[in-house]
N, C-alpha and C positions, 0 to 999 in steps of 0.2 A: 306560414301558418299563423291564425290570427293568436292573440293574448289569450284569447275567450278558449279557442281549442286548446292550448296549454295547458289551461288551467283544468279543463275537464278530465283532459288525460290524469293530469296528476288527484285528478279526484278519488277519495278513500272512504267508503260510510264508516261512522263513526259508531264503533260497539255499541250496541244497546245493554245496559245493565245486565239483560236478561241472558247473555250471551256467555256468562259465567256460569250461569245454572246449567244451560246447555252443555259447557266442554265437561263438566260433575256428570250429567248423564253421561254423556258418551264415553266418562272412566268404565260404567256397569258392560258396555258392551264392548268393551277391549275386554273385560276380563271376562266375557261368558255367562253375566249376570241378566241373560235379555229381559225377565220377568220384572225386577228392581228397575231396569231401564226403561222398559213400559211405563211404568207406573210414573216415573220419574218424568216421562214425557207427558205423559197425562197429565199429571200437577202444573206443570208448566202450562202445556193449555189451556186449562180454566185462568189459570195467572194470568197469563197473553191478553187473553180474551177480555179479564174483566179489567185491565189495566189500563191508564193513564195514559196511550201512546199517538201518537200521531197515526195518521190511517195505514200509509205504506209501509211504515216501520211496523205496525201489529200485523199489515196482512204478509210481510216479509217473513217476520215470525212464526205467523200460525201457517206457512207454506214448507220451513223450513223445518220446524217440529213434527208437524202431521208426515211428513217423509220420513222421520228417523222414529218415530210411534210406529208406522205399518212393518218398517224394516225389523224393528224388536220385535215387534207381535209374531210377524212370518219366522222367525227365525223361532221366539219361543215355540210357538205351536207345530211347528217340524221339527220338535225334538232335537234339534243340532246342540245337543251341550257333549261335552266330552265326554268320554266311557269311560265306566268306573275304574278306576286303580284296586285291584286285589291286593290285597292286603301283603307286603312286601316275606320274601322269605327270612327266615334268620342269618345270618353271617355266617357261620359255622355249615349250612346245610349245603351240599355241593349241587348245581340248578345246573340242568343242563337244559339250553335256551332252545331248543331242536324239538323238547317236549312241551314246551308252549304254543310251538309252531302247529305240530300234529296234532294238538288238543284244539285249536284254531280251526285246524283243516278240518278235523271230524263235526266241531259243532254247525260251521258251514254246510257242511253234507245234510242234518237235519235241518235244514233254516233256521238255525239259531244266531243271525247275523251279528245283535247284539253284543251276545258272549263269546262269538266268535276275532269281534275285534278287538274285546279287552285284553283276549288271548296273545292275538297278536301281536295288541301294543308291550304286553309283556315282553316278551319273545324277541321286541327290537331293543328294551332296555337291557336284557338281560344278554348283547350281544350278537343275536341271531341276523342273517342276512337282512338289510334292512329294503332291498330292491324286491323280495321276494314277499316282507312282511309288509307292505305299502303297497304292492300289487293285490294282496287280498282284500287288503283292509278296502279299496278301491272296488272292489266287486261285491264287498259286501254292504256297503253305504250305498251303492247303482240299487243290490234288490231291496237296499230300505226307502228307496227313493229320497233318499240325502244328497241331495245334487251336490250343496257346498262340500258338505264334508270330507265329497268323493274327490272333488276338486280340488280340496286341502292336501292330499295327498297324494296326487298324483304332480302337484305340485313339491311336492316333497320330495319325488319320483326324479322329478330336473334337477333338483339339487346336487343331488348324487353326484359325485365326480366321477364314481369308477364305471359308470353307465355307459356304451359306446355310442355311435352318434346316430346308429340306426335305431336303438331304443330309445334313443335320446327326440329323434324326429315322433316316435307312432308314441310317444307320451304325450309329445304336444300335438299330434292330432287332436287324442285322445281331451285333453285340457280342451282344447280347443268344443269337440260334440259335447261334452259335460256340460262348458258354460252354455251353450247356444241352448242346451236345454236346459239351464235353470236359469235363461232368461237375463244371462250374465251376456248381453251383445259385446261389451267394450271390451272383454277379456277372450271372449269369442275371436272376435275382429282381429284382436293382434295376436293370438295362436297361428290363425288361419293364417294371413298377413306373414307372419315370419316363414311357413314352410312354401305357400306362393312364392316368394321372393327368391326364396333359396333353391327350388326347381320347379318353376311353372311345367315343364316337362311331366313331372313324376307326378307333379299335384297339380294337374290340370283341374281333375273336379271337382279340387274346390275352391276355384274362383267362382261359379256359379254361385256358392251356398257363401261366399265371402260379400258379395255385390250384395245378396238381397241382407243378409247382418250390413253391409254399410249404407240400405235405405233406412234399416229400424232404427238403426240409429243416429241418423241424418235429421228423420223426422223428431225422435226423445229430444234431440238437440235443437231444432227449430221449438218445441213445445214449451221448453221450459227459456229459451231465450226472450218469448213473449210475455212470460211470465215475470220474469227479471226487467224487463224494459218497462212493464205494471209499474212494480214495484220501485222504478228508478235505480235500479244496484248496475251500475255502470261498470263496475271492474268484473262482477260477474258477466255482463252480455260480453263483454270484450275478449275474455278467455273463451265464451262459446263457439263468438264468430272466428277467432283463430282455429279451435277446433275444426269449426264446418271447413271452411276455406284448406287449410293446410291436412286434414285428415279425413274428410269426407267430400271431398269432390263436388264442394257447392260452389254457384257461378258468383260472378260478380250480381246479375241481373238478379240475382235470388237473395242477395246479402245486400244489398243498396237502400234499399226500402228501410233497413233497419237501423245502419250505419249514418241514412238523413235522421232519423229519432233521435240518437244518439248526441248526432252533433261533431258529428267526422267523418270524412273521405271515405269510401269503401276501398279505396288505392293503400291505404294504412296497413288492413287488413291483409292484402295480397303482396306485400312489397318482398317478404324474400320467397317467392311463387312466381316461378317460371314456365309460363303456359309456351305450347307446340301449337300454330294451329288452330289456335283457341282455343283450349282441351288443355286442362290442367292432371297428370297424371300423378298424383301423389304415392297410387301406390307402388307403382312400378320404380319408384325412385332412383329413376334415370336424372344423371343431370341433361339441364336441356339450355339452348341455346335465349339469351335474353328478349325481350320483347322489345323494335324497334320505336314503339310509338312516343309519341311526345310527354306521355306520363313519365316513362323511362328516362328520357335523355336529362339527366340534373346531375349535377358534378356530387363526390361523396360529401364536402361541405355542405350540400343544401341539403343530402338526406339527413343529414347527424343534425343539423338545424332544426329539418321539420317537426324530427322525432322530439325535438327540446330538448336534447340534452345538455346542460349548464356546461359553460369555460371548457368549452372545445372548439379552437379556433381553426385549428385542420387533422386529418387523419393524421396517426403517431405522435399526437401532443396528451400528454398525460395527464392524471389530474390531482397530482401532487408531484413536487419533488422528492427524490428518493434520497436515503441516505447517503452522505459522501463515502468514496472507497476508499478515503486518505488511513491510514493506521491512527491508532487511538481516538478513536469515533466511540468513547466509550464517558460516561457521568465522571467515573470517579480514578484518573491517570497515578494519582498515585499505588494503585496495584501492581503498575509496571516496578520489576525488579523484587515483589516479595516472592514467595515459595508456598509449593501447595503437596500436600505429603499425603500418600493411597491412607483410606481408611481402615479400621481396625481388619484383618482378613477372613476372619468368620463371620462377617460384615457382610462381604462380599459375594457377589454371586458366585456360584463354583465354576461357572467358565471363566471368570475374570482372577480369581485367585492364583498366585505366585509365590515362587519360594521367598522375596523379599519383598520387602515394599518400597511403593516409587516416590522419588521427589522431583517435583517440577519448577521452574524459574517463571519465572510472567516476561517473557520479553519485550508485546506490544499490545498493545489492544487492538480487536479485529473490526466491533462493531456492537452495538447494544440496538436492541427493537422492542416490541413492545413486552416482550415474554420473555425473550433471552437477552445474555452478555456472551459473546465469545471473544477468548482471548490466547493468543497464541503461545504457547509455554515450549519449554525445554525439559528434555529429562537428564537430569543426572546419571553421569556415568558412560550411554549412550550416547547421550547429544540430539537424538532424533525430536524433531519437532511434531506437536500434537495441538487439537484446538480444545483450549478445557471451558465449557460450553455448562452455563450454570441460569438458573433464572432471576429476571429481574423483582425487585419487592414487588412490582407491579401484579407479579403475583400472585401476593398474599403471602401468609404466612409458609404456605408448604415450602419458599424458597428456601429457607434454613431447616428442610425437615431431611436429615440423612435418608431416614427409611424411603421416603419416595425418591431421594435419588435412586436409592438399591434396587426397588421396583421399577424403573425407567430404565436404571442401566440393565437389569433381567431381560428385559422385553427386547433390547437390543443386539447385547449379545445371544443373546437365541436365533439370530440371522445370520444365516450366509449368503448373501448374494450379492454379485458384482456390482448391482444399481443401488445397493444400499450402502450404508457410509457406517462402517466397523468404528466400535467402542474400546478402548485399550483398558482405563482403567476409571475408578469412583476417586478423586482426590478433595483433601479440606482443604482452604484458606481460612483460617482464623475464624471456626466455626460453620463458616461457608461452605455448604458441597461444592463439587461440579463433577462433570461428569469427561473424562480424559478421551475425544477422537481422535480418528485420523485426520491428518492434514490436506485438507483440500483446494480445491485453486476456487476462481474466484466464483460466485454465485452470476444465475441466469438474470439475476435482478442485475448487475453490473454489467453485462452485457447487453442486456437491453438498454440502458442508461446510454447506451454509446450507438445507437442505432435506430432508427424509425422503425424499422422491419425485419427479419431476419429472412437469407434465401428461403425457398421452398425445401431444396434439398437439407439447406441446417437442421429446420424447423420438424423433418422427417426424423432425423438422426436423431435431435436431441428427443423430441418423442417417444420415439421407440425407446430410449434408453428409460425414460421417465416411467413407461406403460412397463417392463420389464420391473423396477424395482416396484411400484404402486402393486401388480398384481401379485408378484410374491407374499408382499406383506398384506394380501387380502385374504390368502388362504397358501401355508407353507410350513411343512413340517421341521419343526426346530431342529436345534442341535442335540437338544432332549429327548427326542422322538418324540414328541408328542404334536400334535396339529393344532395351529395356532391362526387366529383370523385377528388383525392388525389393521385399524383404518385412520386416514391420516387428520383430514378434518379440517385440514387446516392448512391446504397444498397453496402454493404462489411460489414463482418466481425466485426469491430470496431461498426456500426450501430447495431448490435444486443449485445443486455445485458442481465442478470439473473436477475430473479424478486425473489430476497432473502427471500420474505414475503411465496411463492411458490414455491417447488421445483419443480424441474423438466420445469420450464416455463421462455421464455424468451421474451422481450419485441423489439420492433424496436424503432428505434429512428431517431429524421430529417428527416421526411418524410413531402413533400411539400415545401422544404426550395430552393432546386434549382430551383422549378417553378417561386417561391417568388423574389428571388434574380435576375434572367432570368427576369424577366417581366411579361412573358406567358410562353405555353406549350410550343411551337414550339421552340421558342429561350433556351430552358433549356435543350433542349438535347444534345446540344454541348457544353453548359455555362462552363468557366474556363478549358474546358479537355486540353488550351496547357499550363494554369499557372499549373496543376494539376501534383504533385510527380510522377515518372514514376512507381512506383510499384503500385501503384493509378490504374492504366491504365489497369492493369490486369482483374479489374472488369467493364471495359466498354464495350458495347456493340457495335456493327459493326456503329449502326447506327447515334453513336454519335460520329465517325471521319467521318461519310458523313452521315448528316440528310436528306438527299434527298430520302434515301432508305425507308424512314417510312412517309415522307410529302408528296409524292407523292400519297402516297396511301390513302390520310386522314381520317388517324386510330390515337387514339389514344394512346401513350406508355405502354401500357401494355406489349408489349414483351418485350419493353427492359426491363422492373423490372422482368421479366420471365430470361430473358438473366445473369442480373447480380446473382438470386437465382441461374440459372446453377452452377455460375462459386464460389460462396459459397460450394453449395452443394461438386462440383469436390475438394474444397479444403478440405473439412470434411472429405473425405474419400480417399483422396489421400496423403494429407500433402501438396498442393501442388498447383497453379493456374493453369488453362490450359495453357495461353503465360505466358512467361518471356522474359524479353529482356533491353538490357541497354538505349534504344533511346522511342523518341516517332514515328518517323517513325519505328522503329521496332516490335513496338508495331500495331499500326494501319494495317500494313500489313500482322501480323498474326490473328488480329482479321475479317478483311475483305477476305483475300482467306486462310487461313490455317483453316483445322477440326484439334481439340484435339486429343491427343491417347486418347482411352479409358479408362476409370477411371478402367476398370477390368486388363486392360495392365499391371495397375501398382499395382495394389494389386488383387490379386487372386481371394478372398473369399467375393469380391462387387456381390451381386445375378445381376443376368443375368440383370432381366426386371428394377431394379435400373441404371443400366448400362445405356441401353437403353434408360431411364427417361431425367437422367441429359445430355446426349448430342440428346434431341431431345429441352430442350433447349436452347442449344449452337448451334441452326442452323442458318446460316450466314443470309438468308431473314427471316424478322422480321413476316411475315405471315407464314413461316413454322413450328413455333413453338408452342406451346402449347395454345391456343386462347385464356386461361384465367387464373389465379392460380387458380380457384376450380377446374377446369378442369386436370391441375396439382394435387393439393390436392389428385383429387377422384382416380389417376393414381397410386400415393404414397399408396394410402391404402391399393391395391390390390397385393404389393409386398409382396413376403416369403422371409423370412429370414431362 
């Protein structure tokens, strides 16, 4: 591949000023504010317009405005803002949530849809059936012709855990006719899409109605691809033409024309697309046998070449050296041999409290990285060894702040489960928290360190083990009883360890600790990624060098802990990360428009539908990929080896 394609690849438009005002608007319609957002676009327009800018940068502008202007307008003038909140009851007065319900149901009766949902939404805060209070509210948003809202809610409707799977199917029908009739095709398409997939039998009729949503939106996507190749926004055509290719069944002959404009191969585009036949079935997503032709036959060296990716000189060569596993791999050895004593007990979280308090010895150092120090101690008395796991200054100040140990150690002992790695106790070193675990054998990072590849069958086991502890802590009821949602944010390698007591099982570890350290969810998905090592960066997701792709949609992070198992998984069986690269811009740029080669590319004997597993979820939008780890999970079990 020549210098000249390299470099276009790695090409990036460079923010326009105006592009600050933009992400200010688009605050107003995260919160509901469409009117203020309008307006807010409006001003920008005449700005755009009357401004100083180069031709394709102001018409990029006023393309990209005038879209999010008609979206506020339509949104304000359908009345979609939220229904009133009633005015809350007193504390004292005893509310029984059943009579919110029926006050709901009667206003209903009279066409009162309005009042009838405020009722409603009462009625789920206050407790009442919430499967029952989001089926009405759904019917009664259909007769306000509220397409979104109706669609808000039935998406509400999938959330539900305790829903069984047949209510769980005729919801996402149902999601599914809402979008198509509000004009929502991509939300459409993959409703429909998932219930096809899962019995073309049951839902025969509607692959009809699925084919003509994937012409509407074959052509949206040829329209505004023309539009972007105008404009010269290169990373935007490049995400379209994956789109077409890999999710709309566009030929090569139909995508070539545009891919010569561009200034690259239309073969780029199609390279993990495995046509039958000539017939590329994307959605039946069968794996299928490779294509013989001379395009095909290039060793994985020249694929990983062409793509450019930097200091990869063959498949399972890394791109940095990992820490050594020798003991005292730690800044500061003189630790070894001091002592570290439980902190005050009312301190203490209440599952962690004991009749005395414990002392510990430092025997060795384990290992320090960018966040943590682990260091192997002894308990008094007992003898039993533990790993007292504490943060590095790198930090910031919270390293020395007790209270957020207590909240870190809370969040941990609140788990029970066999994939997670138990907290014994909160101990000080000379002002120092840490935080007292179990002792675990060596980390996934050390094992790979000693291996190009791991078998298929490993790479199954240690998965499952991994997908086991990763979904507990996405949704699992404490030891508190109380239900608790836990994301890690921050998964690789180094995070998963051997439960020595078990073979064959492994534990995850600092899971919740970037939320902790972030503040909230929101701020924790981009927390530290530009202080963060660049081979760190290997396992981030798109959406945490621009969290707008996941805040917008306000969902919470489960793809990206889906995102980072991909790119574990691709290294287990390949030796290898999907990107490398020596920059953090080079990094962001292959995780936001580059797809991986295929994990089969570069090792043969990966079965097909594993193949297919791990880069469905390495897909660039955080909705495209796997909507949950069990979901995940039940995908993995169904693989042959």
């Amino acid at each position: 591949m020549s210098e000249e394609h390299t470099e276009q690849e790695h090409f990036q438009p460079i923010p326009s000023p105006f592009d600050v005002r933009i992400q200010e608007a688009d605050l107003y319609i995260t919160h509901g504010l469409y009117d203020e957002a309008a307006s807010a676009y409006q001003n920008l327009l005449e700005d755009i317009k009357n401004g100083d800018l180069d031709s394709k940068e102001k018409n990029r502008l006023i393309l990209l405005v005038q879209e999010k202007l008609n979206k506020a307008i339509d949104k304000s003038t359908s009345g979609e803002i939220e229904s009133p909140v009633p005015p809350a009851q007193p504390e004292s007065e005893e509310v029984d949530p059943a009579r919110f319900f029926n006050e709901g149901l009667a206003l209903k009766d009279v066409d009162l849809f309005e009042e009838a949902i405020a009722e409603f939404e009462r009625a789920v805060k206050m407790g009442h059936d919430k499967f029952e209070c989001y089926e009405q509210i759904v019917e009664c948003a259909l007769a306000l012709e509220k397409n979104e809202q109706a669609l808000e809610f039935v998406e509400k409707i999938l959330e539900l855990e305790e829903i069984d799977e047949q209510e769980r199917d005729k919801a996402k029908l149902r999601a599914a006719e809402i979008a198509d009739r509000a004009g929502d095709y991509q939300r459409s398409f993959e409703y429909y899409s998932e219930l096809w997939l899962k019995d073309p039998e049951a839902y025969g009729e509607v692959k009809e109605r699925l084919d003509d949503i994937k012409e509407k939106l074959k052509k949206e996507h040829m329209d505004r691809l023309k539009q972007f190749i105008e404009l010269g926004d290169i990373v935007e055509c490049r995400v379209l033409l994956e789109i077409l290719a890999k999710e709309l069944d566009a030929t090569k002959e139909e995508l070539s024309p545009y891919c010569e404009k561009l200034g690259f191969p239309v073969s780029d585009i199609f390279l993990d697309i495995v046509p039958v036949d000539g017939k590329v079935d994307t959605l039946a997503g069968d794996a299928h046998k490779r294509d013989t032709s001379s395009e095909r036959k290039k060793t994985s060296v020249q694929v990983v070449k062409e793509l450019g990716l930097p200091d990869v000189e063959r498949p399972g060569t890394r791109p940095a050296p990992r820490a050594s596993s020798k003991g005292f791999d730690i800044s500061d050895p003189s630790l070894i041999g001091t002592k570290l004593n439980t902190i005050e007990q009312d301190l203490l979280p209440p599952l962690l409290r004991k009749q005395s308090a414990g002392e510990y010895t430092v025997v060795r150092g384990v290992g320090e990285g960018n966040t943590c120090l682990a260091l192997e101690v002894k308990e008094s008395g007992s003898g039993r060894t533990f790993i007292a796991q504490g943060l590095v200054a790198a930090s910031g100040k919270i390293a020395n702040n007790v209270e957020f140990y207590v909240k870190w150690a809370t969040v941990i002992s609140n788990m029970n489960c066999k994939q997670v790695a138990k907290i014994h106790d909160v101990a000080i070193l000379d002002k120092r928290p840490f935080l007292i675990m179990e002792h675990l054998g060596p980390s996934l990072d050390k094992v790979l360190e000693e291996n190009d590849a791991l078998p298929v069958e490993m790479v199954l086991e240690i998965s499952h083990n991994l997908l086991k502890g990763i979904a507990y802590c996405h949704t699992h009821l404490g030891l508190d009883g109380e239900r608790h949602k836990v994301y890690h944010l921050d998964l690789r390698p180094s995070r998963i360890l051997w439960d020595p007591r078990r073979k064959g099982r492994q534990k995850v570890i600092n899971q919740g600790l970037l939320t902790l350290l972030a503040g909230d969810i929101d701020s924790s998905l981009c927390y530290g990624i530009f202080d963060c090592p660049h081979h760190l960066l290997a396992y981030k997701a798109p959406e945490q060098f621009q969290p707008e792709l996941l805040l917008k949609l306000h969902r919470p992070p489960v793809c990206t802990d889906i995102y980072a198992i991909g790119v574990v998984m691709y290294e287990m069986l390949t030796g290898c990360t999907p990107f490398v690269g020596p920059t953090y811009d080079d990094y962001m740029t292959q995780h936001l428009t580059r797809y991986p080669i295929p994990p089969k590319v570069l090792v043969s004997t990966i079965p097909e539908d594993l193949d297919a597993i791990v880069l469905k979820c390495l897909r660039k939008k955080p909705m495209e990929r796997w909507r949950s780890v069990t979901e995940l999970e039940l995908a993995l079990e169904k693989v042959k080896i």
